[in-house]
C-alpha positions in Angstrom: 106.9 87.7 94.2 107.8 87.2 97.7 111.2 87.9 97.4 110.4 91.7 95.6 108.7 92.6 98.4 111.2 91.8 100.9 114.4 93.0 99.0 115.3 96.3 100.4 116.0 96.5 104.4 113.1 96.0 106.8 112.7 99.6 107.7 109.5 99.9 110.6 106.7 101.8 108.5 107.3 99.2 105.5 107.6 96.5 107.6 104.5 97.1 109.5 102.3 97.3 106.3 103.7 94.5 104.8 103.8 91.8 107.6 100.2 92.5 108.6 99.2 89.1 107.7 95.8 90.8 105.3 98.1 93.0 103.5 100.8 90.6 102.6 97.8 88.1 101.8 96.1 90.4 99.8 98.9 91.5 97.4 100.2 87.8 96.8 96.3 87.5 95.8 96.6 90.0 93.6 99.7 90.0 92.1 98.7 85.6 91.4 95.4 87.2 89.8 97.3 89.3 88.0 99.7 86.9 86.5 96.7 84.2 85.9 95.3 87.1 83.8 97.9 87.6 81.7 99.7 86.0 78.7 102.7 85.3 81.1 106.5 85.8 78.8 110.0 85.1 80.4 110.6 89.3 80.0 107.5 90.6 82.2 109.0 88.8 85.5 111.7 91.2 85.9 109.2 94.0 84.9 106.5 92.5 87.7 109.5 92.3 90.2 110.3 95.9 89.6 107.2 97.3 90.1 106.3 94.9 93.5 109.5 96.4 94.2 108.7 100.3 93.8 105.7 99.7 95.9 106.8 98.5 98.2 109.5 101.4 98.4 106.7 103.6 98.5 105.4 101.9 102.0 109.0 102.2 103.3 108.6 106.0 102.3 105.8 106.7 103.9 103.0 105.8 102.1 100.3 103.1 103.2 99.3 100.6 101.5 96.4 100.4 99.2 95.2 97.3 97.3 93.5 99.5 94.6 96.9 101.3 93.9 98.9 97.6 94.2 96.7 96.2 91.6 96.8 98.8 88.8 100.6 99.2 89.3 100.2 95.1 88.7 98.1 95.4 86.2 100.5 98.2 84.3 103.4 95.9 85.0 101.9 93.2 82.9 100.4 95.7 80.2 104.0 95.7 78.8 
């Protein structure tokens, strides 16, 4: 999970909204809540990756972070 989020280079706006130490606490909460939820297969991890991933591309664009957004793009992720 950890490693998703950190994959792409630290630019400042992502950086800043992941390393607060509640934000980064708060989506490793959710996304382990969301994994303890769900019937966990071998072919959802790259599928969870990718969408911690996209999020976290959408912080380095610009966009703040929002746990209510995190967790349905978790939640989603899993659905498959």
């Amino acid at each position: 999970m950890l490693a998703a989020l950190f994959k792409h280079p630290p630019e400042a706006t992502a950086a800043w909204q992941l390393l607060r130490a509640e934000a980064l606490a708060a989506m490793v909460r959710i996304g382990l809540e969301q994994l303890a939820k769900s019937t966990l297969r071998p072919e959802l991890i790259p599928t969870f990756a990718k969408a911690i991933q996209q999020h976290a591309d959408s912080i380095a664009g610009g966009k703040p972070w929002e746990a209510k957004a995190y967790e349905a793009a978790m939640v989603a992720a899993l659905a498959v």
